[in-house]
C-alpha positions in Angstrom: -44.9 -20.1 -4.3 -41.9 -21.1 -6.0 -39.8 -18.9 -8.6 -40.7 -21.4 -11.3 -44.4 -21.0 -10.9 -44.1 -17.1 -10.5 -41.9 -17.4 -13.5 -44.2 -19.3 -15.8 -47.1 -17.3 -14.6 -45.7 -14.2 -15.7 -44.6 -15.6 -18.9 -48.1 -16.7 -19.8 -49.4 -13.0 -19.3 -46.8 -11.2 -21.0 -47.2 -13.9 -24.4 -51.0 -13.8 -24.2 -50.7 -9.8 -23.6 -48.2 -9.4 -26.5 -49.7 -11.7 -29.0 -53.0 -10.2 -28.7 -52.2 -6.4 -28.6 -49.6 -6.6 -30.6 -48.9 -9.8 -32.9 -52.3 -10.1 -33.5 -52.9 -6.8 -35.2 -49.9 -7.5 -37.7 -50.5 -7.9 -41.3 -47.4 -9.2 -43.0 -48.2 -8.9 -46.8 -51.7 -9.4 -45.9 -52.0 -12.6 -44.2 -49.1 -13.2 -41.8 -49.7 -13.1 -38.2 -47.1 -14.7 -36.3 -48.0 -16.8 -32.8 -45.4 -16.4 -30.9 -47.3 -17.4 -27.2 -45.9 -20.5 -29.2 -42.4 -20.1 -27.3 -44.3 -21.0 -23.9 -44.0 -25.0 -25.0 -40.1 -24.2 -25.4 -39.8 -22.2 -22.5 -41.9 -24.9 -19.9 -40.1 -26.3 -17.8 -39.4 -30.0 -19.1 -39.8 -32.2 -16.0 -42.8 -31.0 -14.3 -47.1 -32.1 -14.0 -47.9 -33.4 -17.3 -51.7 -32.4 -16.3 -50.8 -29.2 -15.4 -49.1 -28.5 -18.3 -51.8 -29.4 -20.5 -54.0 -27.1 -18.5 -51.7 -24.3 -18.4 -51.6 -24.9 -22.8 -55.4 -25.3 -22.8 -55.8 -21.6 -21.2 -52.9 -20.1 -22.4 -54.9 -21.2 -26.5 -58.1 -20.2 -25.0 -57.0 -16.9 -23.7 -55.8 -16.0 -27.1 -58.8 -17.6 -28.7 -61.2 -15.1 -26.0 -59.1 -12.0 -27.2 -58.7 -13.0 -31.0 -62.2 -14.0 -31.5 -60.5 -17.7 -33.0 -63.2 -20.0 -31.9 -60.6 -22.2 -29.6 -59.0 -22.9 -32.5 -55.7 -21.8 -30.7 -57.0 -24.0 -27.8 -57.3 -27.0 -30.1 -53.7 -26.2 -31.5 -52.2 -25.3 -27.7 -53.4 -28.5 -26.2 -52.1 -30.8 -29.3 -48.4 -29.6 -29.3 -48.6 -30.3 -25.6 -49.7 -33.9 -25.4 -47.1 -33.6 -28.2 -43.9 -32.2 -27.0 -42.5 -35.0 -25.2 -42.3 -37.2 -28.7 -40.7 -34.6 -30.4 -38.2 -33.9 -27.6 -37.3 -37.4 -28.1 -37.2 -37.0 -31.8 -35.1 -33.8 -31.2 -32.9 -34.6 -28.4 -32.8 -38.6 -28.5 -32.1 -40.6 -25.4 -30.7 -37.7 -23.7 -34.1 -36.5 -22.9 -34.9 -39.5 -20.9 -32.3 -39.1 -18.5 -33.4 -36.7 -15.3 -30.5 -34.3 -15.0 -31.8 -33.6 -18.9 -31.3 -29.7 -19.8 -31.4 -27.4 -23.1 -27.9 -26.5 -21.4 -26.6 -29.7 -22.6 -28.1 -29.6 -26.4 -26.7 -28.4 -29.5 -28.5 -25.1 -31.0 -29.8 -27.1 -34.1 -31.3 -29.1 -31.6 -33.3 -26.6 -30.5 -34.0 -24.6 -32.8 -35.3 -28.0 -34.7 -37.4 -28.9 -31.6 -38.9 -25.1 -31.6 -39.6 -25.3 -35.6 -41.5 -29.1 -35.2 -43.2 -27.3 -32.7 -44.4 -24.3 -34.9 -45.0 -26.0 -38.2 -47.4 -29.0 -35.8 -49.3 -26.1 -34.0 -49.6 -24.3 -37.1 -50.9 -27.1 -39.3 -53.2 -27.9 -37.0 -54.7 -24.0 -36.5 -54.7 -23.5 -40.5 -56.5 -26.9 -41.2 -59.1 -26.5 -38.5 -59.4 -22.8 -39.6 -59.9 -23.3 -43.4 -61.3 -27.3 -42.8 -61.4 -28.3 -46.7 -59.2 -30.7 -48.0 -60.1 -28.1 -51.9 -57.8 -25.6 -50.5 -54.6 -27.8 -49.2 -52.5 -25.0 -51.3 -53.8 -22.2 -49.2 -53.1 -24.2 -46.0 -49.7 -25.2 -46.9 -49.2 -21.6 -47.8 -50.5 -19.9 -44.5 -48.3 -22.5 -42.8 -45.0 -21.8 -44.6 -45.4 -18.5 -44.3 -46.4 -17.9 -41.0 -44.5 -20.9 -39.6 -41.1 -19.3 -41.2 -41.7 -15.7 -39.7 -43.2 -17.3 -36.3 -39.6 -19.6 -36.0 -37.6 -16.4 -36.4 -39.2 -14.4 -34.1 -39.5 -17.3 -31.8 -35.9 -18.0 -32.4 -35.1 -14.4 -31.8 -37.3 -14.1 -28.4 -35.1 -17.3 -26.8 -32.0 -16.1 -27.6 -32.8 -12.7 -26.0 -35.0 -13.8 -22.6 -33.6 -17.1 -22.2 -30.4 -17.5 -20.1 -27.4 -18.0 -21.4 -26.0 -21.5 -22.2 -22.6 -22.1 -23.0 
């Protein structure tokens, strides 16, 4: 087995494990949970199986879903941002993401941290749609996704810049 697969393996463990035992059971003024198994879209690595990536997002949303009681809601959410990401790393990081020797290395940290937060506010707005599903109470979903999107980006944010390795 390569150190990649061990590594992204124990990543998906350790997010589903903390987001359900502990992010899950947080109650920011009453309805803010943060998802921060979010990070494993950042954190994949960028040039590998599309269809195993989409697998690896469909269980990683279902395991949540099994433990959170969600009705694949996160599953829904998980896969979309993955059939997703490579248009919004183009978005985010332009032509450069085209090239093979392509790394986060090479990026600016606005780049990131905009490719992390199109991430979160997508997976989000879809979760919070499907969740409340009527158009009546658009408020409410723009409100859940705000909220939650802002606190999930910063703990996101604060999760890469402490478990990631360091770029220059």
């Amino acid at each position: 087995m390569s150190s990649t697969l061990i590594i992204n393996i124990l990543r998906f463990v350790l997010l589903v494990i903390t987001q359900v035992l502990i992010f899950n059971n947080l109650n920011f003024l009453g309805f803010i949970n943060p998802f921060v198994y979010v990070i494993f879209f950042y954190w994949y690595p960028i040039k590998t199986n599309r269809a195993i990536f989409m697998l690896s997002a469909f269980l990683l949303g279902l395991a949540i879903d099994i433990f959170s009681d969600t009705l694949a809601l996160n599953a829904l959410a998980s896969v979309t941002i993955a059939y997703a990401r490579p248009s919004i790393m183009r978005f985010c990081f332009g032509v450069n993401y085209d090239f093979q020797s392509f790394s986060f290395k090479n990026t600016t940290k606005v780049q990131r941290v905009t490719f992390l937060a199109l991430l979160v506010i997508l997976h989000h707005l879809i979760f919070f749609s499907f969740e409340i599903l009527s158009i009546a109470h658009i408020l409410l979903i723009l409100k859940k996704v705000l909220a939650t999107g802002m606190v999930t980006l910063i703990l996101c944010v604060l999760f890469s810049s402490l478990f990631s390795p360091k770029s220059e």
